[in-house]
C-alpha positions in Angstrom: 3.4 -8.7 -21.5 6.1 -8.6 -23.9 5.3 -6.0 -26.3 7.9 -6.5 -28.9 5.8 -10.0 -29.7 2.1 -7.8 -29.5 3.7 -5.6 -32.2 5.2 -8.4 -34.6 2.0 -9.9 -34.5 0.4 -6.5 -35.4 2.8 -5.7 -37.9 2.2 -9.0 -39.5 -1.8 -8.9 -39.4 -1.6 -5.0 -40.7 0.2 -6.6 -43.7 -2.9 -9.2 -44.1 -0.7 -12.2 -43.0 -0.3 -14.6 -40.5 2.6 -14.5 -38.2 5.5 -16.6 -38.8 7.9 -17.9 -35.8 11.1 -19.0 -37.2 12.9 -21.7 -35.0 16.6 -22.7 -35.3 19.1 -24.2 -33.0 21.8 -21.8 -31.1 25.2 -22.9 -32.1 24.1 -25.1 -35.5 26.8 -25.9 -37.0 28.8 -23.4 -34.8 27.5 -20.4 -32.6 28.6 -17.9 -35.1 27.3 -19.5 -38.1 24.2 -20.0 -36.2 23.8 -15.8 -36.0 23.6 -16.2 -39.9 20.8 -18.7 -40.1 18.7 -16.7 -37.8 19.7 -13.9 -39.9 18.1 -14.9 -42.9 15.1 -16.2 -41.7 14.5 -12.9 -40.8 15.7 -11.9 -44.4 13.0 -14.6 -45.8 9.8 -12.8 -43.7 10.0 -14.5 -40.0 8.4 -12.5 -37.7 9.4 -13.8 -34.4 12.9 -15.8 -33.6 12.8 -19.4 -32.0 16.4 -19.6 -30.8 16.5 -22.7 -29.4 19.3 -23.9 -26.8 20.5 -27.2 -26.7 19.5 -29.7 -24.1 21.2 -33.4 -23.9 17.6 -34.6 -23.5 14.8 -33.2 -25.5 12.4 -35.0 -25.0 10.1 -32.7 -26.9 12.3 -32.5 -30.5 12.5 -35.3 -33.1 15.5 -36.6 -35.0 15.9 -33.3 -36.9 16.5 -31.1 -34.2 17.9 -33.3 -31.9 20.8 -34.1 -34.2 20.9 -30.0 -34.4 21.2 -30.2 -30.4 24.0 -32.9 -30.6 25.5 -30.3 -33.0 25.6 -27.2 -30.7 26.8 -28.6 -28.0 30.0 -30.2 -29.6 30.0 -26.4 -30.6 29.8 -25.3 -26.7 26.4 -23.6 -27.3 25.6 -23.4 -23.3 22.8 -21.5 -22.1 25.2 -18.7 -20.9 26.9 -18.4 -24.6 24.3 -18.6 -25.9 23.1 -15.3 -24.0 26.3 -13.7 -23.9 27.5 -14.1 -27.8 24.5 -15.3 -30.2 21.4 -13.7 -28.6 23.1 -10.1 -28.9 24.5 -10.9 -32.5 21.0 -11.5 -33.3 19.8 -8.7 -32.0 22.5 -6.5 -33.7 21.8 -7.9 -36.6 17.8 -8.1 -36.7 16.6 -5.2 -33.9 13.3 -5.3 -34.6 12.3 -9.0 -34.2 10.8 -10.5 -31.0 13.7 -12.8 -29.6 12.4 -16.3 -28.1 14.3 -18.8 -26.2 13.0 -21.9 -26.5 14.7 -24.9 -24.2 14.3 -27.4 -21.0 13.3 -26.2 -17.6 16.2 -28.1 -16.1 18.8 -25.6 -17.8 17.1 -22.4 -16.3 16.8 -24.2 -13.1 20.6 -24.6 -13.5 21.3 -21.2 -14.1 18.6 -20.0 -11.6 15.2 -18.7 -12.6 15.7 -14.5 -11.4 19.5 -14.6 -12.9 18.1 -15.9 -16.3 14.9 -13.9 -16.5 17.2 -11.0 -15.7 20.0 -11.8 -18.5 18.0 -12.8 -21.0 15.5 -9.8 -20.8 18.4 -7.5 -20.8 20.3 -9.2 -23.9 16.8 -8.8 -25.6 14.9 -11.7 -25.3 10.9 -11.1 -25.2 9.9 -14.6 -24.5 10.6 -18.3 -23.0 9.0 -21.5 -24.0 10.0 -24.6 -22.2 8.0 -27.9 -23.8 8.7 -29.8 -20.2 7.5 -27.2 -18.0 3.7 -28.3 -16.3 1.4 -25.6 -16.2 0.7 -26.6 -12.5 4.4 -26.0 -11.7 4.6 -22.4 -13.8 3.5 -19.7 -11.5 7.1 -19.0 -9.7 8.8 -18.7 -13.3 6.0 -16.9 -14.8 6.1 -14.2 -11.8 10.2 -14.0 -12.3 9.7 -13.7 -16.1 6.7 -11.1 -15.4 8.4 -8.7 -13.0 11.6 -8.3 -16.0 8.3 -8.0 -18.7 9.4 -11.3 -20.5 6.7 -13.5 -21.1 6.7 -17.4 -20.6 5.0 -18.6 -23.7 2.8 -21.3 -22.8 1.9 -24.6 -25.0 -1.0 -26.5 -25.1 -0.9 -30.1 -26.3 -3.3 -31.5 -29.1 -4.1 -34.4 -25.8 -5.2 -31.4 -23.9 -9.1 -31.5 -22.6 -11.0 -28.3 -23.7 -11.6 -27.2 -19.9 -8.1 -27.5 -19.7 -6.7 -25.7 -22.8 -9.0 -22.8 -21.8 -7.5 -22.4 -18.3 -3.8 -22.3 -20.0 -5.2 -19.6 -22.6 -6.4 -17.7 -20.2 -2.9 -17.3 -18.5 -0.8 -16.8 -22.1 2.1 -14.8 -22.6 3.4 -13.4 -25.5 1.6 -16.0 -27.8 0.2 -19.6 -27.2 1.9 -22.2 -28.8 -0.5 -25.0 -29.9 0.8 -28.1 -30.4 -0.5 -29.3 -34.0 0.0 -33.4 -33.4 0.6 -35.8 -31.0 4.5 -36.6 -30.5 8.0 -34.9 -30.7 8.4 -32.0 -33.4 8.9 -33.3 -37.0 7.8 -32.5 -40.9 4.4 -34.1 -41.3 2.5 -34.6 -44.8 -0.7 -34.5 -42.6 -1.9 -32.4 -40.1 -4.9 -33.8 -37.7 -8.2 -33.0 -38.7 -9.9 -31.5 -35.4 -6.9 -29.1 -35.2 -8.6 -26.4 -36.9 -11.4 -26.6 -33.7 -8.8 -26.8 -30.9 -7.2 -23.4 -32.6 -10.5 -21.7 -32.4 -11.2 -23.2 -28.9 -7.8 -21.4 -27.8 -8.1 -18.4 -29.6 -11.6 -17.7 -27.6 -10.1 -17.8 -24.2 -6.5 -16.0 -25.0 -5.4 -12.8 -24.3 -2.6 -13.3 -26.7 -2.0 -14.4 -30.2 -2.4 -18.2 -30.7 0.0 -20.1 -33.2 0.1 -23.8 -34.5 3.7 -25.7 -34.5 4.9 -28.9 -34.6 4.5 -31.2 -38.0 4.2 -27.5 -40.5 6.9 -27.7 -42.8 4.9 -26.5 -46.5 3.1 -23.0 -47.6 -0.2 -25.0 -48.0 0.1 -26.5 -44.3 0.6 -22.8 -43.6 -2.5 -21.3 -45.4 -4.8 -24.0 -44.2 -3.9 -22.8 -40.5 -3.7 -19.2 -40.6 -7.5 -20.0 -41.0 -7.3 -20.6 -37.7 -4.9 -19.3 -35.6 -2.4 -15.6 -35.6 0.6 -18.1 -37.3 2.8 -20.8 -37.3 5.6 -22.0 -35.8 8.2 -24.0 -38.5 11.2 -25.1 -36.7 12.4 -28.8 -38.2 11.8 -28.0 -41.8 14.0 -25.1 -41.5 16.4 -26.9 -39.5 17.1 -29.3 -42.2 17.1 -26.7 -44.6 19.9 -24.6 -42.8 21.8 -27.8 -42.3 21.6 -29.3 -45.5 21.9 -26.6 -47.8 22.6 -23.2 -45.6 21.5 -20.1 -44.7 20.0 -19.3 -48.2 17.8 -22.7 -47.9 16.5 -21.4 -44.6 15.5 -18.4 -46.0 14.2 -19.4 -49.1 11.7 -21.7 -47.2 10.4 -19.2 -44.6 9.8 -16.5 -47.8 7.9 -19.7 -49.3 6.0 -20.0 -46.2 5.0 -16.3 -45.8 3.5 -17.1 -49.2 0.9 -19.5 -46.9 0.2 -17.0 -44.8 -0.9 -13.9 -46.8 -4.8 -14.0 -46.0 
């Protein structure tokens, strides 16, 4: 499912690194501005595309990114602009990365589940990850997202039993996002000490690639986890950096990164 994310991930492991998945928020500071941040991420070594869409509730995302989502949507980043004008700039501009969407179930429920499996998957997008989705309540999205070949990216939370995690592996998409800490995503200086285990735990019952996110925001974070996993996901580090200091900051941090991950 979703070969443009198998290949990334094989591109990246040919080149003896980790993968990296870059997040940043559609329509930060404006939707076309935001096409330039994803831009250089890409630029600095990112390997897949986070593009995340702004939800007046995440629940999942900590102060960084939700002041990003307050952002885009004083910007009108909606789901359908979103698709319609940043998701093919991106594209355009970077045809060979793996696009992801990552946002609240409520907002594809809005749009309806086949209409935005088949719009995103024909603007490009290879994958959907939605924090806020149960795994008990994924099989009618899944089978939407499987009969366009866009895969919905499972996560499994560092609170997750073992028996548990396995079963979610076992039904991955595109990659499995582990969730590195307990909490909403963040820059931590720590990172929890059994995660190295739960990576390995995933990685034996996944069909896919298995990344770490939430809490990695340094090369050394990085390097400690590639270790143990196919990559990382860096999202409110990056976010910061775009927002503070621009596109270049962005960049400059994923190349930095990449660094981390070279096995």
């Amino acid at each position: 499912m979703s070969g443009e994310i198998a290949a990334a991930f094989a591109r990246a492991k040919a080149r003896g690194e980790g993968a990296l998945v870059a997040y940043a928020m559609a329509g930060d500071p404006d939707l076309a501005r935001s096409v330039d941040v994803f831009a250089a991420m890409v630029e600095g070594g990112a390997d897949v595309l986070e593009i995340g869409v702004a939800f007046s509730d995440p629940i999942a995302d900590g102060p960084v990114i939700q002041g990003a989502s307050e952002r885009a949507l004083k910007a009108g980043a909606t789901l359908q602009r979103v698709l319609d004008e940043v998701v093919p700039a991106v594209r355009k501009r970077c045809p060979e990365t793996p696009l992801v969407v990552m946002t609240y179930v409520n907002i594809i429920m809005a749009m309806g589940v086949e209409r935005y499996a088949k719009l995103a998957r024909e603007r490009g997008v290879s994958g959907t990850i939605l924090p806020d989705l149960p795994p008990e309540e994924s099989g009618d999205l899944r089978s939407a997202f499987d009969a366009v070949g866009m895969a919905l990216i499972p996560l499994c939370a560092p609170t997750t039993p073992p028996a548990r995690a396995e079963a979610i592996a076992k039904e991955g998409r595109g990659f499995v996002y582990c969730v590195s800490v307990a909490g909403v995503t963040g820059m931590r200086a720590d990172l929890p000490k059994d995660l190295s285990s739960r990576l390995e735990l995933v990685r034996r019952s996944s069909p896919v690639p298995v990344v770490a996110g939430f809490g990695i925001s340094t090369a050394e974070q990085a390097r400690v986890l590639a270790a143990h996993s196919d990559g990382v996901v860096v999202g409110s580090a990056l976010v910061r950096a775009a927002h503070t200091d621009g596109p270049a900051a962005a960049k400059k941090l994923c190349a930095e990164i990449k660094q981390g991950l070279k096995r």
